[in-house]
MARMAR-487493 format. One record per atom (N, C-alpha, C): residue number from 0; residue in three letters; atom name; x, y, z. Coordinates in nm, 3 decimals, always signed. Layout:
BEGIN
[node NUM ala CA [X Y Z]]
...
# end
This chain:
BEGIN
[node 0 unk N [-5.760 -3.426 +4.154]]
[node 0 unk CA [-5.756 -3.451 +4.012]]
[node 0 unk C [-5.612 -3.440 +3.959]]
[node 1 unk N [-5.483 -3.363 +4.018]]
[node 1 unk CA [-5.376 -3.334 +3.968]]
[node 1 unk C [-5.301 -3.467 +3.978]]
[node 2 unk N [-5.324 -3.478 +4.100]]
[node 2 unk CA [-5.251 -3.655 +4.120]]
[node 2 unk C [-5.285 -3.760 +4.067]]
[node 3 unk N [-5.464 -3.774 +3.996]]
[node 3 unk CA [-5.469 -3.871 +3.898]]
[node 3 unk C [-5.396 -3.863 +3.762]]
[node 4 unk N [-5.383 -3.731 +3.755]]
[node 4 unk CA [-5.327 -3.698 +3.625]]
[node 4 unk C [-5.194 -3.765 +3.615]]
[node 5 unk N [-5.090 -3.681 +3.724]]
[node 5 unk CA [-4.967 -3.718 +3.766]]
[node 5 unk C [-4.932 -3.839 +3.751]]
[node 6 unk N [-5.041 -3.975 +3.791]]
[node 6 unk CA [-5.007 -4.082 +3.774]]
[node 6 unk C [-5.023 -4.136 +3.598]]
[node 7 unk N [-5.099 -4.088 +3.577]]
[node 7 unk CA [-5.139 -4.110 +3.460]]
[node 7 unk C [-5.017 -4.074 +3.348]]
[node 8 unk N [-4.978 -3.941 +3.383]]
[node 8 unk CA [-4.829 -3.932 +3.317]]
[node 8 unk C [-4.737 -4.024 +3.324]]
[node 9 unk N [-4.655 -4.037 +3.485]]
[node 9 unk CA [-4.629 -4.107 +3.522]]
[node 9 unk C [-4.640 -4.285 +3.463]]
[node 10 unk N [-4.744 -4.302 +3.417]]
[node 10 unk CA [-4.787 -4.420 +3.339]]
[node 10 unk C [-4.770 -4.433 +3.201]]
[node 11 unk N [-4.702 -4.372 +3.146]]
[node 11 unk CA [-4.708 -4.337 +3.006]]
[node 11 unk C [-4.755 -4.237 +2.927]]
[node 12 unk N [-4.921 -4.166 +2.981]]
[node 12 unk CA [-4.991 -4.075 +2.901]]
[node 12 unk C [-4.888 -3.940 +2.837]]
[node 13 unk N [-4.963 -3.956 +2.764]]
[node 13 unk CA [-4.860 -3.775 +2.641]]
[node 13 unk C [-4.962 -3.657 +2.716]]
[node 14 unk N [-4.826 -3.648 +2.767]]
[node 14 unk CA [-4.800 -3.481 +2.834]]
[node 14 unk C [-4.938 -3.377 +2.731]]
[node 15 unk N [-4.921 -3.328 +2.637]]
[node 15 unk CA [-4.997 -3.237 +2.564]]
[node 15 unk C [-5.114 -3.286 +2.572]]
[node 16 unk N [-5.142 -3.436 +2.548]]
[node 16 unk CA [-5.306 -3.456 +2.536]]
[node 16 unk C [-5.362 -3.470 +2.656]]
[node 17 unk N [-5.287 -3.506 +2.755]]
[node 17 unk CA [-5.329 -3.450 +2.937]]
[node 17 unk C [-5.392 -3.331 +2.894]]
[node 18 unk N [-5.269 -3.227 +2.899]]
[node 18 unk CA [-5.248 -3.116 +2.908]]
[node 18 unk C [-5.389 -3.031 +2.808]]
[node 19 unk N [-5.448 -3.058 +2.714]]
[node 19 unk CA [-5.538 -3.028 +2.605]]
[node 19 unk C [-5.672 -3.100 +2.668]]
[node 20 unk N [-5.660 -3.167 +2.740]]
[node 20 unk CA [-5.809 -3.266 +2.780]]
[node 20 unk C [-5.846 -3.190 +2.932]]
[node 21 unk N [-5.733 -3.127 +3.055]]
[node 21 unk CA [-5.813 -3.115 +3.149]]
[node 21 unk C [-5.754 -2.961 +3.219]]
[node 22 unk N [-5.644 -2.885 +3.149]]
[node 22 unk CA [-5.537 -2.801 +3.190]]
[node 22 unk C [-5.690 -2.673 +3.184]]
[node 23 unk N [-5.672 -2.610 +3.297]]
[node 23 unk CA [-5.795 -2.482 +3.294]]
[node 23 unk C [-5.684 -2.379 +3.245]]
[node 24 unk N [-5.577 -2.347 +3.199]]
[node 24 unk CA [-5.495 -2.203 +3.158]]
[node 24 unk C [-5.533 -2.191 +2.955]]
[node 25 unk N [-5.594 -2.088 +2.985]]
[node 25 unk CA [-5.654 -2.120 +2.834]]
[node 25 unk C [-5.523 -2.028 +2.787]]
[node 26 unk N [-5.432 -1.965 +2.826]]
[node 26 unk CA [-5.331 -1.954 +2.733]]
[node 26 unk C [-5.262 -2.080 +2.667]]
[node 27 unk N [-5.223 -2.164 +2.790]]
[node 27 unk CA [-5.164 -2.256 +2.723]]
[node 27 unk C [-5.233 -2.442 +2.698]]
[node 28 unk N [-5.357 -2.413 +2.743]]
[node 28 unk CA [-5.458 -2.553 +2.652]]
[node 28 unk C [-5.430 -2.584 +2.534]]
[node 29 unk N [-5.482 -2.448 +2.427]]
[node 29 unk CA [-5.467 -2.522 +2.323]]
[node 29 unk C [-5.350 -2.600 +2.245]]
[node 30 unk N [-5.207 -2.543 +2.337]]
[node 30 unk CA [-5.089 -2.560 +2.300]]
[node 30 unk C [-5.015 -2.715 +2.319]]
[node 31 unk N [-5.151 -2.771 +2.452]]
[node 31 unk CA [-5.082 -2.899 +2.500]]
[node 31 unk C [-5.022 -2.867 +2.598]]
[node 32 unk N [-4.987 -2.714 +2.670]]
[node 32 unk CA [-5.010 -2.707 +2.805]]
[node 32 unk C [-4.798 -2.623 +2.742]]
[node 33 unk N [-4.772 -2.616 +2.649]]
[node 33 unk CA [-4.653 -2.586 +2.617]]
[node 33 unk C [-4.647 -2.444 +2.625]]
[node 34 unk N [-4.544 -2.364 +2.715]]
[node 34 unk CA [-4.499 -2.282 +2.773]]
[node 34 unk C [-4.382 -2.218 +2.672]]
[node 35 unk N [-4.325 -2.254 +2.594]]
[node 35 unk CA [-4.228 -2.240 +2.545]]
[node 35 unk C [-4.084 -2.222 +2.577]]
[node 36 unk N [-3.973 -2.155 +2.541]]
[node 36 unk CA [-3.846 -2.155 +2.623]]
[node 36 unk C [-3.889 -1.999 +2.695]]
[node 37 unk N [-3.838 -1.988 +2.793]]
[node 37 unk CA [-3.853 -1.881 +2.829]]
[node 37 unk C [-3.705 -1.862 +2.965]]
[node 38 unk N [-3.670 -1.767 +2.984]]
[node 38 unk CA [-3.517 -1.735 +3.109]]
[node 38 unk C [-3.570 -1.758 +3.207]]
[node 39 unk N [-3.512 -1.730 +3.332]]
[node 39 unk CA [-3.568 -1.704 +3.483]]
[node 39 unk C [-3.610 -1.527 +3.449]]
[node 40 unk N [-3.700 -1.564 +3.553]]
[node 40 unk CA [-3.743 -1.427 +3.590]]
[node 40 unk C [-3.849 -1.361 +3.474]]
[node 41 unk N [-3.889 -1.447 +3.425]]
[node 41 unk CA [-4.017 -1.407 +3.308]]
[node 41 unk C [-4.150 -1.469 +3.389]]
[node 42 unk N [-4.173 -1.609 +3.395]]
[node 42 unk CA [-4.303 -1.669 +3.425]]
[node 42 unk C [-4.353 -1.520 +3.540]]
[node 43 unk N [-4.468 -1.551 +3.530]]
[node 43 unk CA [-4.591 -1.500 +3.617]]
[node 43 unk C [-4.611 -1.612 +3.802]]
[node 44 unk N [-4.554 -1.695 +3.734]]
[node 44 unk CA [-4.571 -1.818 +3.886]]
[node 44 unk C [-4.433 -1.834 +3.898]]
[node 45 unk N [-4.421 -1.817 +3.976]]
[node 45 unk CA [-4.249 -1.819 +4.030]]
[node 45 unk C [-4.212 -1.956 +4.071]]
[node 46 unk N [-4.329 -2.010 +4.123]]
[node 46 unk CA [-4.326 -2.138 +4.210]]
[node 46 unk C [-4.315 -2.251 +4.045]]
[node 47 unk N [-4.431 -2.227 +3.974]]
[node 47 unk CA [-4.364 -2.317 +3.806]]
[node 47 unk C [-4.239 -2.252 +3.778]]
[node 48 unk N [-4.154 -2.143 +3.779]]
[node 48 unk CA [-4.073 -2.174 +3.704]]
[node 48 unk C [-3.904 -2.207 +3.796]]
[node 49 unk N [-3.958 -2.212 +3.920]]
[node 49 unk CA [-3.878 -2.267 +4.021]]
[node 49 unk C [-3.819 -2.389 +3.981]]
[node 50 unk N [-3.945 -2.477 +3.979]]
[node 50 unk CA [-3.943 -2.637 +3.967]]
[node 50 unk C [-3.932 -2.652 +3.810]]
[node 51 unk N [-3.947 -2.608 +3.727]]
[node 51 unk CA [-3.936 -2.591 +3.585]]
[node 51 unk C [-3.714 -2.584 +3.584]]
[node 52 unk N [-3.645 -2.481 +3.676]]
[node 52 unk CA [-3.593 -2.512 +3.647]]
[node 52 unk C [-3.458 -2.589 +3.737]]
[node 53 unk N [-3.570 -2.626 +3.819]]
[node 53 unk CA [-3.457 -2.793 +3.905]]
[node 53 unk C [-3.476 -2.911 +3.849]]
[node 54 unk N [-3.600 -2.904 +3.701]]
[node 54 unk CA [-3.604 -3.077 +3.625]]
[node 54 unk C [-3.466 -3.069 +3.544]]
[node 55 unk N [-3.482 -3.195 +3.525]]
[node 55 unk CA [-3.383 -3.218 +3.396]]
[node 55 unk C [-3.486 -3.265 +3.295]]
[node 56 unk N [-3.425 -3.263 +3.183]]
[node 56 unk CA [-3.505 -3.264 +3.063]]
[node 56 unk C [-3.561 -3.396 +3.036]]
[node 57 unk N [-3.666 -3.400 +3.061]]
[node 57 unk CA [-3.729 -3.547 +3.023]]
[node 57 unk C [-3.832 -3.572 +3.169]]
[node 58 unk N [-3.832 -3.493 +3.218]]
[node 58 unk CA [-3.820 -3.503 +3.399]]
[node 58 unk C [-3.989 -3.446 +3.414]]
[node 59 unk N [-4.081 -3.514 +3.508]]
[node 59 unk CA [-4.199 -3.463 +3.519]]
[node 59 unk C [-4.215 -3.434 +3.680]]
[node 60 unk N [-4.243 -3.337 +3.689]]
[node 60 unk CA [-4.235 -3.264 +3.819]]
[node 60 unk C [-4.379 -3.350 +3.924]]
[node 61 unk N [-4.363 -3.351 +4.063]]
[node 61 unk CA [-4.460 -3.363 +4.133]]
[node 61 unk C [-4.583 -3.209 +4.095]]
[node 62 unk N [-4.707 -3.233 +4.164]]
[node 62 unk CA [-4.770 -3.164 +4.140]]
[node 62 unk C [-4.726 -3.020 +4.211]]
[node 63 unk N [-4.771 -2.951 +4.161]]
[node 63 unk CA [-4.685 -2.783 +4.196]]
[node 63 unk C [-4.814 -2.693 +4.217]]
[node 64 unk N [-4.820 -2.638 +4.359]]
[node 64 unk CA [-4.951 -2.563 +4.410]]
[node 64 unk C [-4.903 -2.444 +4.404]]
[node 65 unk N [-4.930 -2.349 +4.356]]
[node 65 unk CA [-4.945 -2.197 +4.391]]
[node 65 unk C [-5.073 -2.112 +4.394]]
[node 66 unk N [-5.079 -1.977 +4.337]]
[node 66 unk CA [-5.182 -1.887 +4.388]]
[node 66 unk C [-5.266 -1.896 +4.245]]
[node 67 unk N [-5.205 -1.965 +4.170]]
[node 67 unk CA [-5.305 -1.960 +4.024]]
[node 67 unk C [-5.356 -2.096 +4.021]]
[node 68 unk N [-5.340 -2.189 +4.118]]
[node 68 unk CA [-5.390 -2.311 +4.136]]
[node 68 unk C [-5.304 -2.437 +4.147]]
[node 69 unk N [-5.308 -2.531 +4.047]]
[node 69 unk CA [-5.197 -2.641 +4.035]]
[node 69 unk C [-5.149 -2.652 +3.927]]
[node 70 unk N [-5.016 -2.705 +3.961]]
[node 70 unk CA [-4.953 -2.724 +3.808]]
[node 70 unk C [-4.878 -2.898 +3.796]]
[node 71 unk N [-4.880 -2.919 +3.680]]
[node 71 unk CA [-4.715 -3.056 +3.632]]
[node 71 unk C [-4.654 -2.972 +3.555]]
[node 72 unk N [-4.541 -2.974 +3.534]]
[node 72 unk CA [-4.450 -2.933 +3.494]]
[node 72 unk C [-4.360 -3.041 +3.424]]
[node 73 unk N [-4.356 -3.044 +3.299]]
[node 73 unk CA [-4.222 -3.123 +3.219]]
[node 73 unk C [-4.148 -3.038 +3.147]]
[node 74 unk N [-3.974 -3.080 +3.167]]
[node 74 unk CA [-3.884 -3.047 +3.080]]
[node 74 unk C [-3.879 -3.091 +2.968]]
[node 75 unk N [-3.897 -3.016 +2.871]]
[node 75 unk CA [-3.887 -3.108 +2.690]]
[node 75 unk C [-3.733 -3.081 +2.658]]
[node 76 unk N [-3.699 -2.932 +2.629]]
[node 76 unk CA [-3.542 -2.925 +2.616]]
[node 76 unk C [-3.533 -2.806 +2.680]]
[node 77 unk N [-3.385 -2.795 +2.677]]
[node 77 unk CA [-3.285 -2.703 +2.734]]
[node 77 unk C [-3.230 -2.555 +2.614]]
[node 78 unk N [-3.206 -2.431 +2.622]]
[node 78 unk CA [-3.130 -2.454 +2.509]]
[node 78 unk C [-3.033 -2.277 +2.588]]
[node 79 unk N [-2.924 -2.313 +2.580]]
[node 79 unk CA [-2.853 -2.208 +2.679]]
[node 79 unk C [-2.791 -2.057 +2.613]]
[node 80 unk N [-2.786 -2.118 +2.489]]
[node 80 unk CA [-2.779 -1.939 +2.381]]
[node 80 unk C [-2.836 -1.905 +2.317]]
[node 81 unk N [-2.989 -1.916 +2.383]]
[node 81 unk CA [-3.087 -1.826 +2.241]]
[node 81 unk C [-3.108 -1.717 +2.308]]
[node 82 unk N [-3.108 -1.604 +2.197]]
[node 82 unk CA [-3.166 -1.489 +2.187]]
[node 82 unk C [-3.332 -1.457 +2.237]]
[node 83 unk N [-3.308 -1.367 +2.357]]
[node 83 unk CA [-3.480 -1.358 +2.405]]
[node 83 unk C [-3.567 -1.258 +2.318]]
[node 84 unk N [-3.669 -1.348 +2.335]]
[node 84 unk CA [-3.739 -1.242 +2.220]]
[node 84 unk C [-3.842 -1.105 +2.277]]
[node 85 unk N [-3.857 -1.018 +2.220]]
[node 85 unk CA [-3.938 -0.908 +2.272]]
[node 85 unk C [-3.960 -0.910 +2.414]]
[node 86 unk N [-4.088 -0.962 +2.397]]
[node 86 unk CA [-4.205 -1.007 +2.526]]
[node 86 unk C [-4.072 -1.043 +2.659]]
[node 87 unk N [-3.997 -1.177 +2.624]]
[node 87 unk CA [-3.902 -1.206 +2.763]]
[node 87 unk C [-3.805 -1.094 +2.783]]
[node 88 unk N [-3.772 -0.982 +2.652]]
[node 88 unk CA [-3.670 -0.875 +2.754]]
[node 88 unk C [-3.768 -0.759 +2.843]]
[node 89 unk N [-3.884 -0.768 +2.782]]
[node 89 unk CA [-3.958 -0.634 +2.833]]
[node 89 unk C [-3.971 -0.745 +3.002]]
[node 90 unk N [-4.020 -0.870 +2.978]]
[node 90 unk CA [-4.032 -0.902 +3.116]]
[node 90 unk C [-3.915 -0.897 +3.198]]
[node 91 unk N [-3.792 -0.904 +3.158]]
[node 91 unk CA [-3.682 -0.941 +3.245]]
[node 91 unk C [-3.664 -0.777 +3.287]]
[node 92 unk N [-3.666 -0.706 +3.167]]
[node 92 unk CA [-3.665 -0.540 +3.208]]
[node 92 unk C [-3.761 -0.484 +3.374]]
[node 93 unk N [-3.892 -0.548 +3.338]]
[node 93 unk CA [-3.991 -0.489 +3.427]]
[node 93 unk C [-3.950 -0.571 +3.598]]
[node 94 unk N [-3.926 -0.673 +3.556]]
[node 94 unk CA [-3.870 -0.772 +3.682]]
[node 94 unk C [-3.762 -0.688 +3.761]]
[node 95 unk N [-3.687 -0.703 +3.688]]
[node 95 unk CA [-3.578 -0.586 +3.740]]
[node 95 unk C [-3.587 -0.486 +3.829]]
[node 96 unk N [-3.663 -0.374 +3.736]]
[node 96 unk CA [-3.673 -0.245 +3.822]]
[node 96 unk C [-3.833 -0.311 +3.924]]
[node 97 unk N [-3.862 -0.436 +3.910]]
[node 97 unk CA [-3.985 -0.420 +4.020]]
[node 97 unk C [-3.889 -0.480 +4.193]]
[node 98 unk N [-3.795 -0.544 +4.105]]
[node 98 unk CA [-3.741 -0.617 +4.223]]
[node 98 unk C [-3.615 -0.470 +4.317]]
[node 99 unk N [-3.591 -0.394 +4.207]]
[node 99 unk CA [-3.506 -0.268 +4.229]]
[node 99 unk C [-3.553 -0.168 +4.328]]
[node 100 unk N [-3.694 -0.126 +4.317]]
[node 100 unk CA [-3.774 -0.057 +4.395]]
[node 100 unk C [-3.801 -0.165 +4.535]]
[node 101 unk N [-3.817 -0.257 +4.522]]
[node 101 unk CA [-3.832 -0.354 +4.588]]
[node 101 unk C [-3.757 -0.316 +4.721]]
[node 102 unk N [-3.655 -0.339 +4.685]]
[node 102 unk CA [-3.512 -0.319 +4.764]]
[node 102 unk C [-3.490 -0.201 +4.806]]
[node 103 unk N [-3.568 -0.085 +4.711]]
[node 103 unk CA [-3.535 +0.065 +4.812]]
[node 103 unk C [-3.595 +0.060 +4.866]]
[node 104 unk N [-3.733 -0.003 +4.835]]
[node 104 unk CA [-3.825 +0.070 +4.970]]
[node 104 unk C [-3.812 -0.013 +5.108]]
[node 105 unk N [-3.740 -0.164 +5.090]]
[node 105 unk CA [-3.681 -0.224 +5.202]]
[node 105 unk C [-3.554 -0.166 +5.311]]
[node 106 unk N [-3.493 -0.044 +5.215]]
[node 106 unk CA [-3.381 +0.052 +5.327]]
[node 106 unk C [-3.453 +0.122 +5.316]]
[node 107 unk N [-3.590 +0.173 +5.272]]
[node 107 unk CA [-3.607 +0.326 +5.247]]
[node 107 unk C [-3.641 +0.387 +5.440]]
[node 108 unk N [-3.618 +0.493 +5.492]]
[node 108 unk CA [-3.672 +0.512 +5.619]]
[node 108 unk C [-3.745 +0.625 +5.543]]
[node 109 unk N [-3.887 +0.630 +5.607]]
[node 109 unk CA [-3.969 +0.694 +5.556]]
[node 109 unk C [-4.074 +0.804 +5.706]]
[node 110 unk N [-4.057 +0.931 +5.703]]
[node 110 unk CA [-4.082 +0.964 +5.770]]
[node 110 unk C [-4.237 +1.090 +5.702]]
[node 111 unk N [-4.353 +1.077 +5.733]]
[node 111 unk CA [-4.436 +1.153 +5.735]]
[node 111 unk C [-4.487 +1.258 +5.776]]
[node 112 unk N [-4.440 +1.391 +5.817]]
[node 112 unk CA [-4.429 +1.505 +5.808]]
[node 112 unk C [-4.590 +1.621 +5.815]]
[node 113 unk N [-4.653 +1.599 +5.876]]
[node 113 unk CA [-4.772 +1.717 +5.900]]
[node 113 unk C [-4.764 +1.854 +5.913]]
[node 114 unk N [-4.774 +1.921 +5.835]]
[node 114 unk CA [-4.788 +2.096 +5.880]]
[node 114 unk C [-4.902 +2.101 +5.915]]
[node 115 unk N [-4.896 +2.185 +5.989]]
[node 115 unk CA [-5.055 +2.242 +6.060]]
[node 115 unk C [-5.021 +2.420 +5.999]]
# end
């Protein structure tokens, strides 16, 4: 079904009313499937915001598989000095220290210790 869609974009169809007619993410259905601006290192799918950001603007991505299912992906705009709001610093915050721990526990040597 993603690839009929794909073509269908591809063919002219408007992105949002795709996106409002067959998109299963009920966050962003009613929106027309619009994500808003958001940095690296916020999305929840790493794999959308990978390819989200190798388009150029105007640019409709092949279909994009990950663990939350399938995605299209279009660039509407760009915009390189806005201010992140709430929600994207707490995510870039939590990203951080998840990717931080990440990394210790990748040197951590961890040895388990029994008293009898």
């Amino acid at each position: 079904e993603a690839r009929n869609l794909l073509t269908q974009l591809q063919s002219g169809a408007d992105f949002a009313t795709i996106a409002r007619q067959y998109s299963l993410d009920p966050s962003t259905k009613e929106s027309g499937g619009d994500l808003g601006f958001f940095p690296r290192g916020t999305l929840v799918v790493p794999e959308v915001e990978d390819v989200a950001f190798s388009l150029s603007v105007g640019q409709i991505s092949d279909v994009v598989h990950s663990a939350m299912g399938f995605h299209i992906i279009q660039v509407m705009e760009r915009v390189q000095d806005m201010a992140l709001s709430e929600e994207s610093w707490q995510a870039l915050r939590e990203a951080t220290f998840r990717r931080w721990v990440s990394e210790l526990w990748s040197t951590a040597s961890v040895e388990i210790l029994i008293a009898l």
